[in-house]
C-alpha positions in Angstrom: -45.6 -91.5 75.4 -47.1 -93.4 77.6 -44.4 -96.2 77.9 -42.0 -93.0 79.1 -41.0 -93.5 82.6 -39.3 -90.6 83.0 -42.8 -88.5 82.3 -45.0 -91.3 84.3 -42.8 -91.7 87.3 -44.6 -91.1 90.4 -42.1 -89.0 92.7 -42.3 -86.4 89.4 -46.3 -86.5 89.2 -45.7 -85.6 92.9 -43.5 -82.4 92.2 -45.6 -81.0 90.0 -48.4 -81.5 92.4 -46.4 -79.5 94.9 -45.5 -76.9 92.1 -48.5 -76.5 89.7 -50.0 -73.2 90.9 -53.2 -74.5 88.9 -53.7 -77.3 90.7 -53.3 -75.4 94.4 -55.0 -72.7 93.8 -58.1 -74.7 92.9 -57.4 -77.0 95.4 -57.3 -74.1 98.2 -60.2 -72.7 96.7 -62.4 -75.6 96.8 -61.4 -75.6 100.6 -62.3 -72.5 101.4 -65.4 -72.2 99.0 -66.5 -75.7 101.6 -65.3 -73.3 104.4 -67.4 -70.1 103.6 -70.6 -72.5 102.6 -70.8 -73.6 105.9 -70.6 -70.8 107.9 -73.2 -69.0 105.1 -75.6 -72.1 105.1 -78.2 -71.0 107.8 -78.8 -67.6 105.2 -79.5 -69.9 102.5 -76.7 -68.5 100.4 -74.2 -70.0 98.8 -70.7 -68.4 98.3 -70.9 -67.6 95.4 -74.4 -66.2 95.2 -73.0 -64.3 98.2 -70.4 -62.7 96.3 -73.0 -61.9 92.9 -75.0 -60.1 95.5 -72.9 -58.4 96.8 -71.4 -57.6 93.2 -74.5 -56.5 92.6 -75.2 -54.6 95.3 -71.8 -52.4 94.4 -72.3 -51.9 91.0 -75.7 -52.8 90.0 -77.7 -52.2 87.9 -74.6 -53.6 86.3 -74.5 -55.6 82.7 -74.4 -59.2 82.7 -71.4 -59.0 80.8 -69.3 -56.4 83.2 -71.0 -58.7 85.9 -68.8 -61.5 84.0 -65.7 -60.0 84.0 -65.3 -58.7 86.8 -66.2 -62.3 88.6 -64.2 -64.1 86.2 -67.1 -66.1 85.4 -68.3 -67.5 81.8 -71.2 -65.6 80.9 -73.2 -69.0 80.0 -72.0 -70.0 83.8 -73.1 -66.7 85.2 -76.6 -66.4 83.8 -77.3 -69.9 85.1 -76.2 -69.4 88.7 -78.1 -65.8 88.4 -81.5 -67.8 87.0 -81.3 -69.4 90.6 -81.2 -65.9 92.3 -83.8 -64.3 90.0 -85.9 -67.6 91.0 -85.5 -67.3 94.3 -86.4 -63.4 93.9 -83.1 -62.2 95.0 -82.2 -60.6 91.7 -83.8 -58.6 88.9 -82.6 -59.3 84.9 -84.0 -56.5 82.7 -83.3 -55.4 79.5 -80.5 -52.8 79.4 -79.4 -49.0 77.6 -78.7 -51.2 74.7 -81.2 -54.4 74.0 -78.9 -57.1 73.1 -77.4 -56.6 77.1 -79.5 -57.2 80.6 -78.9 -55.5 83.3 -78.9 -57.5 86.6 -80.1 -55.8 90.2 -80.8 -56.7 93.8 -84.2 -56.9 94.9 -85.5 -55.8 98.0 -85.4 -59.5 99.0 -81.8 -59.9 98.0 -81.0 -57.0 99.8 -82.2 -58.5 103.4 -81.0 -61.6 102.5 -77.5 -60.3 102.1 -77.9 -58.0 104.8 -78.5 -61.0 106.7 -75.8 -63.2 105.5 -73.0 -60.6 106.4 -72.5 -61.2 109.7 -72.1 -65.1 108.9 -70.0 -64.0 106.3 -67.8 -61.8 108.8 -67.6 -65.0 111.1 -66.1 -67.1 108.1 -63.3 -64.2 107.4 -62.3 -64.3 110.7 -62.2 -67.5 110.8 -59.4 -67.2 108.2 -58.2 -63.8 109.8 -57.3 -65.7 113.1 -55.7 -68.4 111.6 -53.5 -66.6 108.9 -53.3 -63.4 110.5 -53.9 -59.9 109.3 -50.4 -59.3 107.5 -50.4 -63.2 105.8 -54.3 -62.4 105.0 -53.3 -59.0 103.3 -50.3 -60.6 101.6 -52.5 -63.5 99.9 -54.9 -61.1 99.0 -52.7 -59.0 96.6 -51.2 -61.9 95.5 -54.2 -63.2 94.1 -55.0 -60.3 92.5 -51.7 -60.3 90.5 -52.6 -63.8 89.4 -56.3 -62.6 88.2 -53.8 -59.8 86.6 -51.7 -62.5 84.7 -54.4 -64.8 83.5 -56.1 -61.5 82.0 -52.1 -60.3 80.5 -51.4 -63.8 78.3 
């Protein structure tokens, strides 16, 4: 296979570069994940503990494992990135209803430091908001949710 020109040959490794919704989506998001960091960096949260938070802060106390799906996150990825939280006091994990789940809520301490974060996190979104625009910003929106619909339908 690997003597295949057809398969190897550069201008097609380019196409499906362009094409591979995989590949741009990731791409994007690594981009804006970089984007959002910045702008959160002087709160000391990252994105993504930005978003458990505030996860969190809508649901909780909500199950580690409902905290999972609705993230799209691996449950063994989740509970490490929420050890950091819980270390850095921003989070409570406590034994739920049932004892084989935990239950994961904001501490006081998480709740100031998201409450703090917000308005860096408002700067970053309309960052993005300027430069797409409301309509393109609304459009992108629902169209990622039909892909998080897809990869959940296969």
């Amino acid at each position: 296979m690997a003597d295949d020109p057809e398969i190897l040959n550069r201008d097609r490794c380019k196409q499906i570069g362009r094409i591979c919704a995989c590949y741009n989506l990731r791409r994007a998001a690594r981009a804006i994940t970089r984007l959002y960091d910045d702008f959160l960096r002087p709160s000391g949260l990252r994105t993504t503990q930005f978003s458990v938070l505030m996860t969190v802060r809508l649901l909780g106390p909500v199950a580690l494992t409902k905290l999972a799906e609705l993230t799209v996150t691996e449950r063994t990825t989740l509970t490490r990135n929420l050890r950091v939280l819980e270390k850095k006091g921003y989070i409570r994990i406590e034994p739920g209803k049932d004892a084989r789940e935990r239950q994961v809520s904001n501490t006081e301490k998480g709740q100031d430091t998201l409450m703090s974060a917000i308005p860096m996190w408002q700067a970053a979104q309309s960052h993005i908001e300027n430069g797409l625009g409301d309509e393109r910003v609304g459009s992108l929106l629902k169209d990622l949710s039909e892909i998080v619909s897809l990869s959940r339908a296969k």
